[in-house]
LUMFITOR-973996 format. One record per residue (C-alpha): residue number from 1; x, y, z; residue in three letters. Coordinates in nm, 3 decimals, padded with zeros to 5 digits. Each point is the difference from the previous one (the first is absolute). Example, Ala and Ser with C-alpha at 12.3 -4.5 7.8 and 13.67 -1.06 7.14 Angstrom:
REM residues 2
+-----+---------+---------+---------+-----+
|   n |      xx |      yy |      zz | res |
+-----+---------+---------+---------+-----+
|   1 |  01.230 | -00.450 |  00.780 | ALA |
|   2 |  00.137 |  00.344 | -00.066 | SER |
+-----+---------+---------+---------+-----+
//
This chain:
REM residues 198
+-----+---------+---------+---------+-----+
|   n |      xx |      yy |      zz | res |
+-----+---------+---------+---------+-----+
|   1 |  14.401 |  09.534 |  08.915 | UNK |
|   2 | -00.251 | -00.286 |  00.027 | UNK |
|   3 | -00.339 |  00.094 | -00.117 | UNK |
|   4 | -00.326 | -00.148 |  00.119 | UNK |
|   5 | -00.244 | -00.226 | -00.303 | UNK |
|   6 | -00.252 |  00.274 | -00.143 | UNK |
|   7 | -00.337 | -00.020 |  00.166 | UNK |
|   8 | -00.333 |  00.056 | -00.120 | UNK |
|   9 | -00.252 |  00.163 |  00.261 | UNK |
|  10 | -00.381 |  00.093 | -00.121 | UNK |
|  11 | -00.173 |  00.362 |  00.132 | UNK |
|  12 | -00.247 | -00.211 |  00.116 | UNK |
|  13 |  00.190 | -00.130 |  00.295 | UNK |
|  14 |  00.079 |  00.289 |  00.257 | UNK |
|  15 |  00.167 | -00.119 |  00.334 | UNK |
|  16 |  00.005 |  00.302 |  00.238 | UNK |
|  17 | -00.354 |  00.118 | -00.093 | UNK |
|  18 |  00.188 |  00.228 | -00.257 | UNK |
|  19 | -00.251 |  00.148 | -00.294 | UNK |
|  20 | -00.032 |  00.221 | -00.219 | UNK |
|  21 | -00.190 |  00.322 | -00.028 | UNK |
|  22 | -00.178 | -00.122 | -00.345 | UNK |
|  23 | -00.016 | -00.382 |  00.037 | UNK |
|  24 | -00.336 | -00.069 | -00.122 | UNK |
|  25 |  00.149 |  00.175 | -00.326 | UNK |
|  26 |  00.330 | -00.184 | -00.030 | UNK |
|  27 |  00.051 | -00.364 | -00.197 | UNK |
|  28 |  00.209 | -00.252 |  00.183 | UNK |
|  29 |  00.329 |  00.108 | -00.089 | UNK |
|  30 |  00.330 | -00.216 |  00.016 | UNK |
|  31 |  00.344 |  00.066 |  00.207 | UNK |
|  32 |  00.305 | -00.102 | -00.130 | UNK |
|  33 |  00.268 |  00.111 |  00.223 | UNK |
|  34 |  00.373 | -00.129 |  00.115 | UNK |
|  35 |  00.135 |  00.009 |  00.309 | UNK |
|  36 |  00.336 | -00.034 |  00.149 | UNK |
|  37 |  00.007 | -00.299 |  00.222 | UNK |
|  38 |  00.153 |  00.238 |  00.330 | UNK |
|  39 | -00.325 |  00.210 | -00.052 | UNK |
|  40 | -00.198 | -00.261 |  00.018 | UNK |
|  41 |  00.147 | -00.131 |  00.289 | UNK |
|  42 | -00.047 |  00.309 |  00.207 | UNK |
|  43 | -00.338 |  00.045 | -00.099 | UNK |
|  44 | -00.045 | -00.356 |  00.122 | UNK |
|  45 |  00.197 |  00.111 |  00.333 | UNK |
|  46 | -00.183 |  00.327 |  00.063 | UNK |
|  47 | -00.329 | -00.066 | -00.123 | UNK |
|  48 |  00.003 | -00.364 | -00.007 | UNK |
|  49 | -00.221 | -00.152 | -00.287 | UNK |
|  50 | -00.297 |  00.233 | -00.040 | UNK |
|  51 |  00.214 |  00.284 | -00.083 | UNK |
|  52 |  00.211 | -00.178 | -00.222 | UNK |
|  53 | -00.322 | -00.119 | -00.201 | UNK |
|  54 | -00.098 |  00.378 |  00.024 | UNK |
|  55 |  00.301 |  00.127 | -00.159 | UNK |
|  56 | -00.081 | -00.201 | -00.278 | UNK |
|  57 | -00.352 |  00.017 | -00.090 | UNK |
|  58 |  00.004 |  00.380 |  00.093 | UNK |
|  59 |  00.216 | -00.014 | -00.364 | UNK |
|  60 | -00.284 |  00.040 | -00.247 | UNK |
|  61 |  00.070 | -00.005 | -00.357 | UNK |
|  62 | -00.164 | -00.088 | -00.309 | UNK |
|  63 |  00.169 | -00.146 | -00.281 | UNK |
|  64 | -00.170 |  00.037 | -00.370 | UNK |
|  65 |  00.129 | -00.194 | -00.241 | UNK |
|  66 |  00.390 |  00.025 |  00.173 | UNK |
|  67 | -00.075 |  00.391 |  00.100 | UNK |
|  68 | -00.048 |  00.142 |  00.300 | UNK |
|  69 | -00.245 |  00.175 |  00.140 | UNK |
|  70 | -00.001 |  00.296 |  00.256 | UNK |
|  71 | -00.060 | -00.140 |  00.392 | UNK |
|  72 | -00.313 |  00.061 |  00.148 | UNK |
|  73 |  00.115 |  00.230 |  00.185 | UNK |
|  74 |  00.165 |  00.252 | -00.235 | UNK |
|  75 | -00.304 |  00.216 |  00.055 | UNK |
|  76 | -00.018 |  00.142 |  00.346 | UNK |
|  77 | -00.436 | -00.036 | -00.032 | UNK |
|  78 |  00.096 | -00.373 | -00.051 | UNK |
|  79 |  00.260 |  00.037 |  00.292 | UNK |
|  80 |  00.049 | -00.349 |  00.191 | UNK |
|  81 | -00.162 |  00.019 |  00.384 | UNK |
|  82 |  00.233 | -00.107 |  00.228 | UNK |
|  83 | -00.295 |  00.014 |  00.229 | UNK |
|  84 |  00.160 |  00.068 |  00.421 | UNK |
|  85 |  00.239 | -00.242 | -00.046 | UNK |
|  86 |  00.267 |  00.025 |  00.302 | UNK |
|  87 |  00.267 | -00.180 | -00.240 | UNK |
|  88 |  00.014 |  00.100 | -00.355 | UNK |
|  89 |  00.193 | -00.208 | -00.241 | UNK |
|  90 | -00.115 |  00.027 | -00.349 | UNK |
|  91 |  00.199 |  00.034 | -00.310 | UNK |
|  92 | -00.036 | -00.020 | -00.389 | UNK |
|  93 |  00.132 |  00.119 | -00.320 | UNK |
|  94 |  00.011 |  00.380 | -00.159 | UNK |
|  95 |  00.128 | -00.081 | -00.312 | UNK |
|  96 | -00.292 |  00.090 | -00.241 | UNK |
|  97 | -00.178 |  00.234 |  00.307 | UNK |
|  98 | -00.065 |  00.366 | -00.115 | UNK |
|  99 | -00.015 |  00.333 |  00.124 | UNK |
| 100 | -00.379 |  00.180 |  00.012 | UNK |
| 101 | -00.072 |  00.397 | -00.087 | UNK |
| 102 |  00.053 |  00.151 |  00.384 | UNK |
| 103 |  00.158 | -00.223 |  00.199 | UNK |
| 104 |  00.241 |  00.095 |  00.226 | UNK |
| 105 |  00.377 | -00.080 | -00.101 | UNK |
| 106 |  00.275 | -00.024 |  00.279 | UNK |
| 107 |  00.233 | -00.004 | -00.264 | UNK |
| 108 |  00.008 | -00.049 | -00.419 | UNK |
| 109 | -00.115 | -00.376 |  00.025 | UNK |
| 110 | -00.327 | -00.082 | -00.230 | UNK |
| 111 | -00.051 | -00.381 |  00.090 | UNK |
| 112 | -00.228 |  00.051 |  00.336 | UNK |
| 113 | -00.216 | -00.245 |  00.181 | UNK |
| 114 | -00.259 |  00.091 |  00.300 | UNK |
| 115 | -00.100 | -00.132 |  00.333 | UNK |
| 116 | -00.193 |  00.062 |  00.275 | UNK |
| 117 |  00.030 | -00.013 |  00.366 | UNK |
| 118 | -00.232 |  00.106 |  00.242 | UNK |
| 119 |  00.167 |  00.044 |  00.346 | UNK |
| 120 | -00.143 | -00.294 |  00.275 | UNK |
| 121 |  00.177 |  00.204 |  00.275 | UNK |
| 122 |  00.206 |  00.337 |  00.103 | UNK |
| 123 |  00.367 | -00.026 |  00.002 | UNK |
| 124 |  00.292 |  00.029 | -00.258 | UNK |
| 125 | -00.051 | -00.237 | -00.292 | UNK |
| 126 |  00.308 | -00.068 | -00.260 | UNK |
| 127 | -00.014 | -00.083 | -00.363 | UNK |
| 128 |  00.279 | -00.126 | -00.228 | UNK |
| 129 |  00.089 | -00.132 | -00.287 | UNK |
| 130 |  00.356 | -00.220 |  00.085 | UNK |
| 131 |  00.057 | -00.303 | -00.238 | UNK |
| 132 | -00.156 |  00.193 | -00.293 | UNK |
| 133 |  00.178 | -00.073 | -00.358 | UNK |
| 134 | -00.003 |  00.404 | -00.095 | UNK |
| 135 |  00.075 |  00.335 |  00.151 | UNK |
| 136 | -00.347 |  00.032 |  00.139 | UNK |
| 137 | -00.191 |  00.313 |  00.180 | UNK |
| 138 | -00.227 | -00.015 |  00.260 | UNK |
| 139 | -00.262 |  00.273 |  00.079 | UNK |
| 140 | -00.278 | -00.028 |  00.257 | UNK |
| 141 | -00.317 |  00.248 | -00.012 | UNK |
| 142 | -00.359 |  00.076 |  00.064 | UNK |
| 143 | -00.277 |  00.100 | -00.189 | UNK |
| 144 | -00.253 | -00.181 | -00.220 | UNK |
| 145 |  00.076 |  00.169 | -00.334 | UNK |
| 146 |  00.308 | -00.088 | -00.199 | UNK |
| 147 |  00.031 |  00.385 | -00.119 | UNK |
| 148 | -00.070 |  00.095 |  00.342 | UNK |
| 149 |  00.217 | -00.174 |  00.268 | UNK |
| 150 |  00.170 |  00.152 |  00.315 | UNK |
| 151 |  00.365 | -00.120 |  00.038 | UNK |
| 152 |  00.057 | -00.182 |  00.318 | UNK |
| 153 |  00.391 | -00.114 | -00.018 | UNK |
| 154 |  00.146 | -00.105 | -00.334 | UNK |
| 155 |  00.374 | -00.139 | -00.045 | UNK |
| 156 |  00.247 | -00.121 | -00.317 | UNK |
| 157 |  00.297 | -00.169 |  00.164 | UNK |
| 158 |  00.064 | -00.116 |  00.343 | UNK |
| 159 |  00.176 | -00.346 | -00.010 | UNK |
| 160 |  00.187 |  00.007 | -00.330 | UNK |
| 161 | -00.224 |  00.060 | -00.263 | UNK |
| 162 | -00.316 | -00.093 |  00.218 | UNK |
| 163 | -00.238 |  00.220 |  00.198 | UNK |
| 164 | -00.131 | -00.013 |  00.314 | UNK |
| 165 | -00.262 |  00.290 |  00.173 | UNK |
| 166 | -00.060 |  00.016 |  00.374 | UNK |
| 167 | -00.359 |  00.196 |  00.060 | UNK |
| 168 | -00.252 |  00.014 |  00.346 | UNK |
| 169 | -00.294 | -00.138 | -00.127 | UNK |
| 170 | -00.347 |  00.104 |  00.131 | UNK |
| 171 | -00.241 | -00.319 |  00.087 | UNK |
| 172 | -00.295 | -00.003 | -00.273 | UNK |
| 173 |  00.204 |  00.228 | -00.276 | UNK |
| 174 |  00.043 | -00.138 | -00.354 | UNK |
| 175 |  00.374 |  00.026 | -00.074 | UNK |
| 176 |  00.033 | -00.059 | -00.416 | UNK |
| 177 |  00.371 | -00.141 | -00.062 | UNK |
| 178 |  00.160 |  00.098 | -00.342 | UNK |
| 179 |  00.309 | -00.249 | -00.135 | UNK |
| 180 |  00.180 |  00.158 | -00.283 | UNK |
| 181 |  00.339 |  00.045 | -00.141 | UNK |
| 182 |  00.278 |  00.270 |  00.030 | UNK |
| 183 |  00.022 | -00.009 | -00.373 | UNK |
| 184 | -00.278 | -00.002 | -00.312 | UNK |
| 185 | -00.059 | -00.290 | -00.183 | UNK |
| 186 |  00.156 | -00.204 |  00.253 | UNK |
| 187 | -00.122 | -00.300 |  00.246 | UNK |
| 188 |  00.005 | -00.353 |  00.109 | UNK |
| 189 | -00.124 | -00.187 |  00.278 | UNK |
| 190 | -00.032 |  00.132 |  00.360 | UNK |
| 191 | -00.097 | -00.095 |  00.348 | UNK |
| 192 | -00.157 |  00.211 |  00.217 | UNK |
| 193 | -00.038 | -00.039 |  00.333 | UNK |
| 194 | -00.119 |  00.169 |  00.308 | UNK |
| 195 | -00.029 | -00.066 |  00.364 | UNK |
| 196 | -00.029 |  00.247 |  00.327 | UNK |
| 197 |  00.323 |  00.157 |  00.157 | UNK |
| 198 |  00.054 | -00.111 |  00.366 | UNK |
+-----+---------+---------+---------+-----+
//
């Protein structure tokens, strides 16, 4: 298994228009992330070089002194706006993420990260999270509150250990996406991704 040369990506570069709910708040953090070369190449394919670039500097971590620090978006008030994108490929690491008092659990993960996608258009829009490193879940809701969100589809395994939710999305709503694992105290690096179902 080849794997690609570790880059370094700064929160101050975004691609995509991606930002976070806090940003004035946040220091530049760094990414250090692998990636296996056949990834890479299909987010070259698919998304060409944008999304590529995207999958990496959407992989915000701090390192203190050879620690690491939770990703920006481990708290769902800090979740990362995916803005009305029409192709979504982000990705990152949940590794050191955390679980907050209230939030919704699809099943005993406690390593979750947040997004948010407000829908451009009506029709069915699918999220997954194929070519992730862990035995992810994937849950999809509404509602501006962590304690208080409405379940719109969630899902643990679809392809293999990965998940995958198909929902009708209404133009102008604010979907918040949840990444977590099946199991507590475990993670890794993901890629999400999302597009509209012909």
């Amino acid at each position: 298994l080849f794997i690609l040369p570790i880059f370094t990506v700064w929160a101050d570069w975004m691609p995509f228009g991606i930002r976070f709910k806090d940003e004035e708040n946040i220091k530049p953090r760094k990414a250090l992330l692998p990636m296996r070369v056949s990834h890479f190449d299909e987010l070259l394919e698919r998304g060409g070089v944008d999304a590529a670039a995207a999958y990496f500097a959407a992989a915000r971590l701090t390192a203190y002194e050879g620690s690491m620090a939770p990703p920006v978006n481990d708290l769902f008030a800090n979740r990362g706006d995916l803005l009305s994108m029409l192709d979504v490929w982000v990705g990152g690491d949940t590794s050191e993420a955390t679980r907050q008092a209230g939030e919704p659990a699809v099943r005993s993960g406690n390593r979750t990260v947040w997004y948010e996608w407000t829908a451009p258009q009506y029709g069915y829009f699918t999220f997954d999270t194929f070519h992730s490193s862990f035995d992810t879940t994937l849950g999809v809701y509404t509602g501006g509150a962590v304690a208080a969100l409405t379940e719109v589809v969630s899902n643990d395994d679809t392809s293999g250990l990965q998940s995958q939710v198909v929902f009708w999305a209404e133009a102008g709503t604010s979907y918040k996406i949840q990444v977590d694992a099946f199991s507590a105290n475990t993670g890794g690096i993901f890629q999400l991704h999302g597009g509209y179902t012909p």
